[in-house]
N, C-alpha and C positions, 0 to 999 in steps of 0.2 A: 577245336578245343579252346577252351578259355581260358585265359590268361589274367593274371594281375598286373596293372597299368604301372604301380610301383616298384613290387619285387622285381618282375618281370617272371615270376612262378606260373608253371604250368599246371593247369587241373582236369579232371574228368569233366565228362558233360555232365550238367544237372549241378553242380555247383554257381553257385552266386555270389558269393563275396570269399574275398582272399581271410582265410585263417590265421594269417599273422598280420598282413596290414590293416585289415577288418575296410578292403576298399571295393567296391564291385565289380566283378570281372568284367571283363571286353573280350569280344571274338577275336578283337590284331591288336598287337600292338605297335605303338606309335614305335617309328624310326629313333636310333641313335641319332645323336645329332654331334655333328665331329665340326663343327664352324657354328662362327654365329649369323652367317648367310644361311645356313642349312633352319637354323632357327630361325630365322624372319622369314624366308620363304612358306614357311610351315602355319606362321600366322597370316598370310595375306587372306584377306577377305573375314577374317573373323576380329569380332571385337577386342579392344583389349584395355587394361585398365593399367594406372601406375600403384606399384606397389610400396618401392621405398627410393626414396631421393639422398643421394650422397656425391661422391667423390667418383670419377671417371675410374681410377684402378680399383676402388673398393665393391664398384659396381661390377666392374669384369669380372670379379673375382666370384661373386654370387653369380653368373649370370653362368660360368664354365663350372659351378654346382651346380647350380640350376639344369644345365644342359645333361649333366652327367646322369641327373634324378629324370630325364626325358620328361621337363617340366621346359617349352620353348618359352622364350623371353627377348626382350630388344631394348636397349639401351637409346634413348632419345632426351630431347629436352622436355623439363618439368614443364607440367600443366600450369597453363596461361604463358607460356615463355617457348611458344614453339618456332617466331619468327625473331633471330638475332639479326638480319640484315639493318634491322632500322636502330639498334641499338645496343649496347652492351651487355652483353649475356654472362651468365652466371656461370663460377667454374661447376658447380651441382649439376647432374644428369638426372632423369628416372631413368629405374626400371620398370618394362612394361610387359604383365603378363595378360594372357587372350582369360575374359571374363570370365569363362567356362573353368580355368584352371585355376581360380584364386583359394578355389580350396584346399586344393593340392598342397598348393603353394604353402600356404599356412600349417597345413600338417609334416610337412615337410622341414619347414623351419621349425616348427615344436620337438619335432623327432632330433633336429640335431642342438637343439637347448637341453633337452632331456639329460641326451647321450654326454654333453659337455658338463652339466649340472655332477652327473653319477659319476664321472671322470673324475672330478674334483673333491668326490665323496659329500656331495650334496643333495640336499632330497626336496623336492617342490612340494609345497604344500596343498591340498588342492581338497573344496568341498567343503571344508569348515569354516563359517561365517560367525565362529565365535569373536565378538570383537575384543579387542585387548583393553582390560582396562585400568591405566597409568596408576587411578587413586589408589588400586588393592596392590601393584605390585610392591617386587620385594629383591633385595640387594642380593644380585647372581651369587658374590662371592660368600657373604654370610648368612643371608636369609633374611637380616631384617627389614621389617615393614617400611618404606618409605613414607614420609609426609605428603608429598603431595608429585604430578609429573613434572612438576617445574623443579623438581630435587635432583643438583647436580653432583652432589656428592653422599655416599651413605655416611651416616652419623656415628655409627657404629664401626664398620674399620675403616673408613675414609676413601674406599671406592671412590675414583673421577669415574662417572655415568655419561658424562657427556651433557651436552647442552637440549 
């Protein structure tokens, strides 16, 4: 039976792509990962690439998401900074996922922006490449037309616009 690699949803044969994560099915799915040995084990022998560079606790923190989404990952030092013996090394780690998952990875981080966006009762804008254009606008609070984008107050009820 086929499965989805995200949900972890089970399908009939003849099915291809998961109905709600829209991701392609797999015959197995990848192991839970309960350690992050369990997770480096998982990537020996396959490529892997750094995804984001921060802070040791803020990295463990994505990396035990990570793990949860059975998206494997390892925590090492940044790219060009893999030998500290000879010198002072930076308190900044990567994270590093195997090349084959950086899609994932990235849909995955979309999904929980989304989910934080809608949280907050905010809506991403997406597909409209109307550009904005400063000279036509007009003052939120009363309407009126502004002079020009360098206008940091409306003229009319004296709106502060900002710089």
């Amino acid at each position: 039976m086929p499965f989805c690699p995200a949900c972890r949803a089970e399908y009939r044969r003849g099915f291809e792509r998961c109905a709600h994560c829209d991701e392609a099915l797999v015959a197995e799915l990848e192991p839970d990962f309960r350690s992050p040995e369990e997770m480096a084990r998982s990537l020996v022998g396959r490529p892997v690439e750094p995804v984001l560079v921060g802070p040791l606790m803020t990295l463990q923190s994505v990396r035990d998401e990570l793990g949860a989404a059975r998206i494997p990952c390892v925590i090492g030092p940044p790219p060009g900074e893999e030998d500290c013996r000879t010198r002072s090394c930076t308190p900044r780690l990567a994270l590093y996922v195997a090349s084959d998952d950086v899609g994932r990875l990235r849909k995955h981080l979309e999904s929980g922006l989304r989910n934080q966006l809608a949280s907050e009762q905010l809506e991403l804008i997406e597909g409209q490449n109307a550009p904005f254009d400063p000279a036509g606008a007009a003052c939120p609070a009363c309407g009126k037309p502004l002079a020009n984008e360098t206008t940091t107050e409306c003229p009319e009820c004296g709106l502060f616009l900002g710089k």
